[in-house]
Structure formats: structure tokens, C-alpha cells
C-alpha positions in Angstrom: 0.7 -54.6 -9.3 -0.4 -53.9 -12.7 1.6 -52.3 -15.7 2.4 -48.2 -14.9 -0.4 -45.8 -16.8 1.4 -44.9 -20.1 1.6 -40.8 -20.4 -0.5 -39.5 -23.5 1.6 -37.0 -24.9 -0.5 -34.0 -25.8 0.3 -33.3 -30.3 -0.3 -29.6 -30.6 -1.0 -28.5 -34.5 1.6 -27.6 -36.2 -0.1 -23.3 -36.4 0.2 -23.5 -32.3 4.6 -23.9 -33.0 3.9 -20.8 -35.2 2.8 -18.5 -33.2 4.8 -19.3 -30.4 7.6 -18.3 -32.4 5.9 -14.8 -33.9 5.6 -14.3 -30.4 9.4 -14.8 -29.6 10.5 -12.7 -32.2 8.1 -10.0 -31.7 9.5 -9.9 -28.3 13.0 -9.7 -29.7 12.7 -7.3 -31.9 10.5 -4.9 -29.2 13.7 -6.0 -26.7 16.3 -5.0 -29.7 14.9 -2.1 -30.1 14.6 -0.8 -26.4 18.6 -1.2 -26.9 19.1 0.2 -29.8 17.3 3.5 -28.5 19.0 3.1 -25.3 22.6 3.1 -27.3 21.4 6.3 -29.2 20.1 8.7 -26.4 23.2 10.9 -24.8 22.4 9.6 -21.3 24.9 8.4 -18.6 23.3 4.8 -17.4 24.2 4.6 -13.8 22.6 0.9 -12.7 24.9 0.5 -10.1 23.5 3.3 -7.5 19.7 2.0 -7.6 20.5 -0.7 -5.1 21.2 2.1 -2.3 17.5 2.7 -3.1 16.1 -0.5 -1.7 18.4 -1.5 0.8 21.1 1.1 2.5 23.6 1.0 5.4 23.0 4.5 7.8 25.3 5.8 9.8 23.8 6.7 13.5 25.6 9.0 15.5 25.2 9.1 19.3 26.4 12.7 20.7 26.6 14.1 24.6 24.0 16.3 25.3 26.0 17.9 28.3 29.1 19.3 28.9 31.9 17.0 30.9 34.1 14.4 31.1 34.1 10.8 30.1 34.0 9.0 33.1 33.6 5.5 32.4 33.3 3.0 29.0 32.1 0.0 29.8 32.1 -2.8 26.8 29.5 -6.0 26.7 28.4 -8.6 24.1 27.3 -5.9 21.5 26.5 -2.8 23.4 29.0 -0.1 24.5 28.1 2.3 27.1 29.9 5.8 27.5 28.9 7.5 31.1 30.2 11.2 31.0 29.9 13.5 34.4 29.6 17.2 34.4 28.3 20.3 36.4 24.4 19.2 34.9 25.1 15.9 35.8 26.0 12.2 35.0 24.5 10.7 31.3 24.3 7.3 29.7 24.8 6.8 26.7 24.2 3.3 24.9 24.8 2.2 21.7 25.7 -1.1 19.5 29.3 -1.8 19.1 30.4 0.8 17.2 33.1 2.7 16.5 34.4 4.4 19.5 35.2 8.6 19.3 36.3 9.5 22.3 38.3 7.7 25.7 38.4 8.0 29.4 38.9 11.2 30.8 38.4 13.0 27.2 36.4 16.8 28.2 33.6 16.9 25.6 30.9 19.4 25.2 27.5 18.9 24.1 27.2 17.9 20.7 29.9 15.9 20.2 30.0 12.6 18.5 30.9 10.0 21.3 30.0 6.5 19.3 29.5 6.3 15.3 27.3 2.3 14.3 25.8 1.8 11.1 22.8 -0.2 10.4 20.7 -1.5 8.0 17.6 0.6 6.8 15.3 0.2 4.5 15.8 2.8 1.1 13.0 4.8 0.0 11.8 2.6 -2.7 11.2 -0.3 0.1 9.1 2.5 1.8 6.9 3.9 -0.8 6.3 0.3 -2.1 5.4 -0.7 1.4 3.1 2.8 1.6 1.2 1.8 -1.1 0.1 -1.8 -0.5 -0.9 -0.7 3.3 -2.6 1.9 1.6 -4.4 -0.1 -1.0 -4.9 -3.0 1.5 -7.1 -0.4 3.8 -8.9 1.0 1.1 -9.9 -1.9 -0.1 -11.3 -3.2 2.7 -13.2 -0.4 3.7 -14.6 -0.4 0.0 -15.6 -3.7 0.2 -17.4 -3.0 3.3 -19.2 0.3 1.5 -20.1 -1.5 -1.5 -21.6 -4.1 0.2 -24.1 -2.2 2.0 -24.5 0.2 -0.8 -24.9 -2.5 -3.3 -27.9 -3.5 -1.0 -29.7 -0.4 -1.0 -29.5 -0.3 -4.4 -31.4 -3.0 -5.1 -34.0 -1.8 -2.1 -37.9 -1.0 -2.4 -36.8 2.6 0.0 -36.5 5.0 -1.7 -34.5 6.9 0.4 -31.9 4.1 0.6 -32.3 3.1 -3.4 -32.1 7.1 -4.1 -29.4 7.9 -1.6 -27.2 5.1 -3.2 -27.9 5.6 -7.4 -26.4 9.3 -5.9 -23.7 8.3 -4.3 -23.0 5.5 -7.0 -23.0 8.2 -10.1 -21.6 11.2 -8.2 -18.3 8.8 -7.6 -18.0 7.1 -10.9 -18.9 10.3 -13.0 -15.5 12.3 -11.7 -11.8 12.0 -11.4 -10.2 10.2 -8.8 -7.8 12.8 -8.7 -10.9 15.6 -7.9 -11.8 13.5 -5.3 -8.8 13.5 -4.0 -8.4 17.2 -3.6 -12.2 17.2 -2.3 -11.0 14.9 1.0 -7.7 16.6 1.9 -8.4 20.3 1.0 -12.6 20.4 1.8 -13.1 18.2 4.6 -9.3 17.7 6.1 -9.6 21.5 6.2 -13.4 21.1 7.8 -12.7 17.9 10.0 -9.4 19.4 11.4 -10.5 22.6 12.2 -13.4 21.2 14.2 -11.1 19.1 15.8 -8.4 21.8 16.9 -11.3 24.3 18.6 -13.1 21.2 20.6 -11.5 20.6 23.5 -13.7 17.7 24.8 -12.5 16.1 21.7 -8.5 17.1 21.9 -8.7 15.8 25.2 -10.1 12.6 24.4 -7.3 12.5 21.3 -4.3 13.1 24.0 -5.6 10.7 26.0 -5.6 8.0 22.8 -2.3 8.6 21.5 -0.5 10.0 24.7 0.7 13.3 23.3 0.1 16.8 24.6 0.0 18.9 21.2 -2.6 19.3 19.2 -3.9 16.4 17.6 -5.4 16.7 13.8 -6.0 14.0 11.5 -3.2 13.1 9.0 -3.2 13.2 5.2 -2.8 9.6 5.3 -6.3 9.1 6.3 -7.9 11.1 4.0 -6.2 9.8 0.9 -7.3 6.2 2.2 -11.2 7.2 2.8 -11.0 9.2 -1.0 -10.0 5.4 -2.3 -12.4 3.8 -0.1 -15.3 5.6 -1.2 -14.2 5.7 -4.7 -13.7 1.5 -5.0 -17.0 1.5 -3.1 -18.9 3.1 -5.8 -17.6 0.1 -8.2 -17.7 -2.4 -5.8 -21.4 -1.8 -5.2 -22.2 -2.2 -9.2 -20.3 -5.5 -8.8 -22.3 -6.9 -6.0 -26.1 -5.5 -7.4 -24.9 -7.2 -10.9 -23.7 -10.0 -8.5 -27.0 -10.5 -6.4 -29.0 -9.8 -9.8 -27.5 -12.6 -11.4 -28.5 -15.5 -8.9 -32.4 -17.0 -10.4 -35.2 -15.7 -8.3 -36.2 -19.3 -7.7 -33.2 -19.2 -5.3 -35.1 -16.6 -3.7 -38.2 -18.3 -3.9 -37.1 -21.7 -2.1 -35.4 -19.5 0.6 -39.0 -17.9 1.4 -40.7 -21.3 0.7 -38.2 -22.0 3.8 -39.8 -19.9 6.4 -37.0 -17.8 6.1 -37.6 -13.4 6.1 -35.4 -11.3 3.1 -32.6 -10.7 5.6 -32.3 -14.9 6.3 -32.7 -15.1 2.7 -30.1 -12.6 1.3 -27.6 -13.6 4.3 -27.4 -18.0 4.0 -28.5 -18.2 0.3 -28.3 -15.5 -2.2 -25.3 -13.7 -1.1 -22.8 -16.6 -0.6 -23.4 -17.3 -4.4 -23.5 -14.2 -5.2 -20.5 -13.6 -3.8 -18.4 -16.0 -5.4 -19.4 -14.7 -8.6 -17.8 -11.0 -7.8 -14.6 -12.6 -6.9 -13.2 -12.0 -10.2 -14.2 -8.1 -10.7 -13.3 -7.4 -7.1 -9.9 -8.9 -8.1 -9.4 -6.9 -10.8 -10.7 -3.5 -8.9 -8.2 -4.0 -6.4 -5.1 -4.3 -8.5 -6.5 -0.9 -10.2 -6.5 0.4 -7.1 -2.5 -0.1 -6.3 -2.7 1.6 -9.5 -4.6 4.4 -8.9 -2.9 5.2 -5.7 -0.4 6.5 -7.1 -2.5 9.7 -7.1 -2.1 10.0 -3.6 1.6 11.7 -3.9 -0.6 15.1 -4.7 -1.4 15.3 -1.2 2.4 14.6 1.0 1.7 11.0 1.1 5.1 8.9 0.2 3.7 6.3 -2.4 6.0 4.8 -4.6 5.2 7.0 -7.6 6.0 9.6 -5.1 8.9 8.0 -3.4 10.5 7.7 -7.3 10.0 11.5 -8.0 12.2 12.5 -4.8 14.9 10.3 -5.6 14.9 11.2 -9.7 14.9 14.8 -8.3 17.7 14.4 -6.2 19.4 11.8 -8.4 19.0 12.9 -12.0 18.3 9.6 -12.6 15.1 9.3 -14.4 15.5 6.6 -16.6 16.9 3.2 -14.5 14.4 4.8 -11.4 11.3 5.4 -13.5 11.9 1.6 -15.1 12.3 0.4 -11.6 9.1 1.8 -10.8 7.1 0.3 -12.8 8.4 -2.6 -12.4 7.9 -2.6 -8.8 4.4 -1.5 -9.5 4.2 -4.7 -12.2 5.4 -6.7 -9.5 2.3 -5.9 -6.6 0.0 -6.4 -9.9 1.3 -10.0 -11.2 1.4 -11.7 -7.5 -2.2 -10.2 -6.1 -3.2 -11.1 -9.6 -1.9 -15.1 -9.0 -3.0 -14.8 -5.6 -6.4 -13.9 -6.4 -6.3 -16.3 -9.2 -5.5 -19.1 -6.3 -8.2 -17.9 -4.1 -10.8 -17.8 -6.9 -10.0 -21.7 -8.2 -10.1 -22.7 -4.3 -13.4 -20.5 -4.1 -15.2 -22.2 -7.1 -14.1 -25.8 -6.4 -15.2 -25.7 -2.9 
């Protein structure tokens, strides 16, 4: 074998040391001063009761729902069972080993609290953060899938499709999110719902779906998700016409040269490239997106921005939760951001 490669040692100039150093101290002194400020404000920090917020142990009660006595207790691995007889008749009632409240032969009446378990929940935090990455993640999707065939008929010789979309395209981009927003749930949850509650055919159909026998509407949920959707689909279309527009018309050309139609074309050859190059925008649309749905608390959906208000009502903890929030929200950003990052290198070296 021959002599080991040698490791060249990379010599950085000396301005590169530098700057690397204004940069540590300029984060000291911004850290400094964040506790200086801190030090000075008449506030009571309370750190130690935001962990309740993620991560919380809930007590579950199980209570008789008749009146009567307890007949048997029966103990196994890790369930308890408490049978108790009365004039209504015999009920079972299992839990996990808990602590026990009542004992053979006890009379109870309804309501009372026979076993007492706790058990690990997720807080309120975990939920909102949760609510907003499923929300996001759907919204996204469906935008893609919007922009994609809007960011074709924009480029179209129709011009009902080319028309249709420049509307749709300029309409969403030239208004707030947040009017948007209020145009979904208030206009056409109002609309769709109502429609929905006077047709039976429909209600029946609904029932039949989800297995209830109330009346089924549509939730907010829903309507905050298609008020993203549509809105990332405006932008997502822009990418993919700047996208398509960017790949040489000889590509084009040698597809048609070929034998193959437009369709064959746009499907095996331009879009695949074009693609590739709208890996980086998309990215960057989709962590606004996590942002912007933070909008969503307007209409009763449980984001985290809207999750943190509840508890900092409740709490009177605005500072450590408001910090924790964004953090949390810094948090989705960065690792989408390094995952994308991934799928973009693997995307361009394959």
C-alpha cells in the first residue's frame, strides 16, 4: 500500500478570523442586552410552569352512571374492573390501574367517582404546533396541485384558460391573506353549509360517510386549509410559468422533432426540468406558509399562535410563552428549511 493522502489544511485570510469574531460579539452584546432589559422590567419570570404546556399528566375519572351497589372488583395485569348492580341494572366499568375509590358492597349513586388514573397527554402547545404543520402540509399540497395546472393555463394560446388564470393569479396576490380568510369561512362556509343543511339527498349521503345522525356541516378547518391552498396556488403558479419559461425552446423543439404532441412534450421533457428549477421557491413558499397560518386562529382553528394566546390569557404569562412560540415556530422553519435543502442537493445531483 502506498503512503496515506496527506490532508491540505484549508489557510483562511486573516479578515475571515475578523469577522467571525464581530460576529460573536455582536451576538453578545444583542444577548447582554436581552438580559439587561429582562433584569429591568417588573415582571415575575415563571420558566418552570411552561413544561405543563407541552407535556402534562391528566387525571381521568371513571364515575357510575346508575345507582347501586358495588358488587364485584376484579384486579388483572393493569386493568381494574368495578361491576356495580342496581334497580337499572348491572354496569361495567374498566379502567387502568388506578387508584381505587370505593370497595365491595359500598351503595353509590350515579355520579360518583369509582376509579381516579392519570395519564399522559399531550399540552396545548404540542397540539397547536401539530395543528399547524397538518395544516400547512395540506395546503400545500393542494397548492401545488392548483399551481400546477394554473401555471399551465397561463402560459396557454385559450383565452379562456390564459384569461381565467392572469384573474385568478392577480385577484389572490393583490389582497390580504387575512381577507381571504374571512371570504372562505364567513361567504362561502355560510353559502356551502347552508346548502348542505336544507339538502337532504346530500345529509343523507354525509350520515352515511361519517356514521352520525345529526346534521352534518363542513368544519372551519376546511375552509381555512382551501383559503391557504388557493392563496399558495396563486404563487406557486408564477413559479412554475417562470419555471417552464426558463427551459430553451430548443428543448421544445427536439421534443416535437421527436414525434411527440405539446402534452408528450410538456409531460417527459420540459416539465421534469422545469421542475427542478422551482424546487427552491416552492421551498421557500412553504415555510411562509407555516408562517402565515398563523392567521387561521381568526376563524376557531387551534394553531399555535392561537394555542399561545389561550394559555397567555389564562396564564398571564406573556413573555416565556410568546418566546416559546416563536421559537417553536423557528423550529418547523429551520428543519423544513434543511430538509428541503437535502431534497434540493439530491434533486440536482441526480
Amino acid at each position: 500500500m502506498g503512503p496515506s493522502p496527506t490532508v491540505r489544511r484549508v489557510r483562511r485570510p486573516q479578515s475571515y478570523y475578523i469577522g467571525a469574531g464581530i460576529f460573536f460579539l455582536m451576538l453578545a452584546a444583542v444577548t447582554g442586552f436581552i438580559y439587561y432589559s429582562t433584569l429591568k422590567i417588573d415582571y415575575v419570570w415563571r420558566w418552570y410552569r411552561v413544561p405543563q404546556y407541552f407535556l402534562y399528566h391528566e387525571t381521568i375519572e371513571k364515575r357510575a352512571e346508575i345507582n347501586g351497589t358495588v358488587q364485584r372488583i376484579s384486579r388483572e395485569a393493569e386493568t381494574i374492573t368495578v361491576v356495580v348492580s342496581g334497580d337499572d341494572g348491572t354496569e361495567s366499568y374498566t379502567s387502568p390501574a388506578a387508584d381505587i375509590r370505593v370497595s365491595e358492597g359500598d351503595v353509590i349513586y350515579s355520579g360518583d367517582v369509582l376509579t381516579i388514573h392519570k395519564k399522559w397527554k399531550a399540552g396545548i402547545l404540542v397540539q397547536g404546533m401539530w395543528m399547524t404543520l397538518k395544516v400547512s402540509v395540506i395546503a400545500i399540497i393542494f397548492g401545488i396541485v392548483i399551481g400546477l395546472f394554473t401555471g399551465l393555463a397561463r402560459l396557454s394560446d385559450n383565452p379562456a384558460l390564459k384569461w381565467s388564470a392572469v384573474t385568478y393569479i392577480e385577484l389572490i396576490r393583490g389582497s390580504p391573506l387575512l381577507v381571504q380568510i374571512f371570504i372562505w369561512y364567513f361567504a362561502f362556509g355560510t353559502l356551502f353549509n347552508t346548502l348542505i343543511a336544507k339538502n337532504e339527498g346530500l345529509q343523507n349521503i354525509l350520515r352515511g360517510l361519517l356514521g352520525s345522525t345529526q346534521i352534518v356541516q363542513i368544519p372551519p378547518l376546511w375552509f381555512g386549509v382551501a383559503a391557504l391552498a388557493f392563496f399558495t396556488g396563486a404563487y406557486v403558479a408564477e413559479m412554475v410559468r417562470a419555471g417552464i419559461q426558463s427551459i430553451h425552446r430548443g428543448q421544445t423543439e427536439a421534443a416535437r422533432s421527436l414525434g411527440m404532441t405539446y402534452a408528450q412534450g410538456m409531460v417527459h421533457v420540459i416539465l421534469p426540468q422545469a421542475l427542478r428549477r422551482v424546487i427552491p421557491p416552492l421551498a421557500g413558499q412553504f415555510i411562509s406558509l407555516i408562517k402565515d397560518s398563523s392567521l387561521l386562529g381568526i376563524i376557531a382553528i387551534r394553531e399555535l399562535t392561537k394555542a399561545t394566546r389561550e394559555v397567555v390569557t389564562t396564564s398571564f404569562q406573556p413573555f416565556e410563552l410568546w418566546t416559546i412560540c416563536a421559537l417553536l415556530y423557528l423550529f418547523l422553519t429551520f428543519t423544513l428549511s434543511m430538509a428541503l435543502q437535502y431534497v434540493e442537493r439530491r434533486t440536482i445531483t441526480s
